[in-house]
Steps between C-alpha positions, in 0.01 A plus 500: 500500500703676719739255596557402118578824439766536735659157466463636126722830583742283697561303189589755275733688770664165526621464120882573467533810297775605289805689705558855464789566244688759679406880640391724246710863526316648248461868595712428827701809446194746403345347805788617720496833382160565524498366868827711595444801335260644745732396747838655384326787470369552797845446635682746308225773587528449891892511456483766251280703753744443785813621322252841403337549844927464689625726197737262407460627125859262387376233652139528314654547157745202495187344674253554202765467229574092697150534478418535122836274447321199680132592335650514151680132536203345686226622290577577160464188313819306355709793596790270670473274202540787217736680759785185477480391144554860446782459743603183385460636107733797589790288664500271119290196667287354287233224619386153466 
């Protein structure tokens, strides 16, 4: 009973199955910025805290303003996309 079982199992692991038809990205860029998030924010904090705690006040506010530059492209969605047709619409470019 036992053996038929396995030699059962090792018959249907053997049977060709279909290939994979390619890598799904679906959600690959909400993925990203859920997993980095935490991360750049950590980073900004410490560095932000550092440029506070040396009284380097300049240095913290082109800091933070680099800052909310690099958080506004990264995480708000389609922003680079609306950003260059509205580039691209305001230089008489129309597309394809």
């Amino acid at each position: 009973m036992t053996l038929n079982t396995i030699l059962l199992s090792a018959i249907d692991l053997a049977q060709p199955t279909a290939p994979p038809t390619g890598v799904n990205t679906q959600g690959l860029a909400d993925f990203l910025r859920k997993f980095f998030a935490p991360l750049f924010l950590v980073v900004v904090s410490v560095v932000a805290l550092f440029f506070l705690f040396t009284r380097e006040i300049t240095r913290f506010v082109q800091f933070i303003i680099l800052a909310i530059a690099i958080g506004v492209i990264f995480y708000v969605p389609n922003i680079i996309e609306v950003t260059a047709k509205a580039i691209a619409g305001a230089l008489g470019i129309t597309g394809g």
